[in-house]
C-alpha positions, 0 to 999 in steps of 0.5 A: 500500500501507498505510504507516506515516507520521510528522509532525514538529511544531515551535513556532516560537517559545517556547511549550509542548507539551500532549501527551505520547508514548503520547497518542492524538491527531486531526488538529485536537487542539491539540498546541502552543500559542505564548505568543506570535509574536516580532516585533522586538527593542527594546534597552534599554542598562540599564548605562549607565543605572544606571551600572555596569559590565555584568557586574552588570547581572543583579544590578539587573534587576527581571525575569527572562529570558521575563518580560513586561514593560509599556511605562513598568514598571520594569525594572531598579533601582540604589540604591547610595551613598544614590542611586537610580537606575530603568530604565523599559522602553521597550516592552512585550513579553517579556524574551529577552536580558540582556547582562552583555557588553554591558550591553544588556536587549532585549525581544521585542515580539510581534506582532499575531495576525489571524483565520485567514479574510481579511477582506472589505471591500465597498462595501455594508458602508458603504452606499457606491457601487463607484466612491465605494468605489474612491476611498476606498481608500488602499492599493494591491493586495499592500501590507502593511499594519500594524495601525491603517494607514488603509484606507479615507477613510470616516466614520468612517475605517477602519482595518486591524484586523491586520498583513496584505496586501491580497491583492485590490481589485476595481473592478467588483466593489467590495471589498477582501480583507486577507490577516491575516500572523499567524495562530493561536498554537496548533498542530494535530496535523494528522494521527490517530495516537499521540505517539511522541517528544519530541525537545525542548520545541518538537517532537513527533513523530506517528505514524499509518498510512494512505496517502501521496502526494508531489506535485512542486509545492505552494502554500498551507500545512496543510488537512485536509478531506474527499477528492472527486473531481470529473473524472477528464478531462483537461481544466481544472475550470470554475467550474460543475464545482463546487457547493456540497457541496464547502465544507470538501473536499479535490477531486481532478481529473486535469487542471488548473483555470481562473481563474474557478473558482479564484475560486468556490473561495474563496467556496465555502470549498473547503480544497484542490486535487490537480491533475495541472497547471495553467497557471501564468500561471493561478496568477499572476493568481489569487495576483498571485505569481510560482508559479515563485519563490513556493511553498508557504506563502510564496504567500498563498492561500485553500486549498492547491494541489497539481500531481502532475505541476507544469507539465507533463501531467496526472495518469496515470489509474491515480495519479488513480484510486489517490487517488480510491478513498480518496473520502470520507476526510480528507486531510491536505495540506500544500503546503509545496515547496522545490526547492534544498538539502534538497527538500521536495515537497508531501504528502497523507496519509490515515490509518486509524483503526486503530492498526496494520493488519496490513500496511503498508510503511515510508514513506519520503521517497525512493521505492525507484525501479528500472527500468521505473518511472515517474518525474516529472523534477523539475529543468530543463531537462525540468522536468514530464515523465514517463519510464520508467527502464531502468536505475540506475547502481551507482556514483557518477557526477561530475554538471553541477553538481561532486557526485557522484551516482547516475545514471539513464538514462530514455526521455522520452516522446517516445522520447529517451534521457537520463541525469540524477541519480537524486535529480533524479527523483520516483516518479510520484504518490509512490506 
């Protein structure tokens, strides 16, 4: 059913919004944009310096608090008793703190922003054999690199042009992918509704009213494309499952996928997966991540990776073809998971064009779950499977871990009765 949806975006760091409530919004206007991505914080002790006490300090700085300053520009100035006494700042950057405690000035040096694609580093860009290219190569598969660190002993050398990771190098294939670490400074309003509030100067929530669904498990951040489903079979997608009209979609399979096709994937530009399962050790040497520790936008792929059901079965069919029936619409997906305190599931939201249909149900993060429901159980030890609910305690039971909690017994499928919190138990599909 139609639902009402919300997304809360959030600067991360001192920036500004650009749009106000009652603005009509589409899900790649820029809602936010950082004055800059904050790196480390360089100390500057301006008290002893100038020789004063540091509760004066305020009184002799020549810059004010968010400020840029230049690496060798003054920053603070002393001239009493016929001497006069300059602190030159030791970086550039901004100025995020002034200590009248302490006497201490930090500065806020940002950081490097890289391009949001990866960047390509092949043999014949420099006219070099696979084996002599190979050789050439100074760092070694997943190591960060800082910008200006030496890549390739090639004449000229080459330098990396961003901080990032070198996400894969191929032998056979001879090239070298470096995965930028900071990206766009500006903030996508990721979904097609209406500014609602403005709770601070660095959030703004959005509104809008489509359809909604919660996968258990997510890698890769925020994509939007176009939905397409491509096999409603139980079965791994294989690289010739795809060709190339899926560039810049959203694609829907029941079953999982195979490494092979992971790979053509990137090349084809596809933005997103919703997938019943896939195999972790797939994931694994696709990523070269832990899929069971690393999730959601902390693993470093291409597109966005969503599991309906994590590792466990495929997709029911009726969730497959519920999702498949919004075919052609954009999807707005977000990988984002989190399994401890305060859980965050993967989402995927498609919102109408209209304002505000005639009917639609409150969106809610914890589905209204009751008996005869089909649930996904999202804790070990029976992580991934499915089971009907046949009944919901109505007091709070004391659980494993010491809380209390709202207790469900459910039947596995394999007929097996068993009783776990109600809040270790998601909607199948979320829907």
């Amino acid at each position: 059913m139609k639902q009402r949806l919300e997304v809360t975006r959030r600067l991360i760091a001192q920036g500004q919004l650009l749009v106000k409530p009652g603005q009509k919004v589409s899900y790649n206007t820029i809602v936010g944009r950082l004055d800059y991505i904050p790196g480390q914080m360089v100390r500057c002790n301006v008290a002893d310096k100038l020789g004063i006490a540091p509760k004066y300090i305020q009184q002799k700085m020549l810059k004010e608090l968010n400020d840029w300053v230049d690496e060798g520009e003054l920053l603070a100035k002393n001239d009493e008793f016929f001497t006069e006494t300059t602190v030159d700042s030791p970086t550039s950057g901004y100025v995020a703190l002034v200590s009248r405690f302490l006497g201490n000035v930090f500065i806020r040096v940002p950081l490097p922003v890289g391009p949001k694609e990866p960047i390509w580093f092949r043999a014949e860009d420099y006219n070099m054999s696979k084996l002599a290219f190979t050789a050439a190569i100074t760092v070694k598969q997943g190591t960060v690199v800082d910008k200006g660190r030496l890549l390739l002993t090639t004449k000229p050398p080459v330098l990396s042009p961003v901080v990032g990771r070198i996400r894969e190098i191929s032998v056979t294939g001879g090239y070298m992918i470096l995965a930028p670490m900071y990206q766009a400074t500006e903030l996508p309003a990721h979904l097609d509704g209406t500014v609602v509030d403005v709770p601070d100067t660095s959030t703004l929530i959005i509104r809008g009213y489509g359809y909604n669904y919660q996968g258990v498990l997510g890698y890769g951040g925020e994509q939007v494309g176009y939905l397409k489903p491509i096999s409603d079979q139980n079965r791994d997608i294989e690289a010739d499952d795809l060709s190339e009209d899926v560039s810049g979609c959203i694609l829907l399979a029941r079953g999982g996928i195979s490494l092979e096709a992971l790979k053509k994937a990137e090349t084809l530009g596809v933005k997103g997966f919703i997938l019943g399962t896939m195999h972790p050790s797939v994931l694994r040497e696709y990523s070269h991540e832990d899929p069971l520790t690393v999730m959601g936008q902390r693993m470093d792929i291409p597109f966005t990776l969503i599991l309906m059901q994590g590792f466990g079965s495929s997709m029911p069919e009726s969730l497959y073809e519920t999702i498949a029936a919004h075919a052609g619409m954009r999807a707005a997906i977000d990988g984002s998971t989190q399994l401890r305190a305060g859980v965050q599931r993967p989402q995927i939201l498609i919102a109408l064009s209209e304002s505000e249909p005639e009917e639609y149900a409150e969106s809610q993060i914890h589905q209204n779950i009751q008996p005869g429901d089909m649930v996904i159980l999202i804790r070990e030890p029976h992580f991934g499977a499915s089971a009907e609910v046949l009944s919901i305690g109505s007091k709070l039971e004391k659980t494993e871990a010491g809380t209390m909690a709202a207790v469900a017994n459910l039947r596995l499928e394999s007929g097996q009765e068993i009783q776990i919190p109600l809040q270790n138990c998601q909607k199948s599909g979320g829907w």
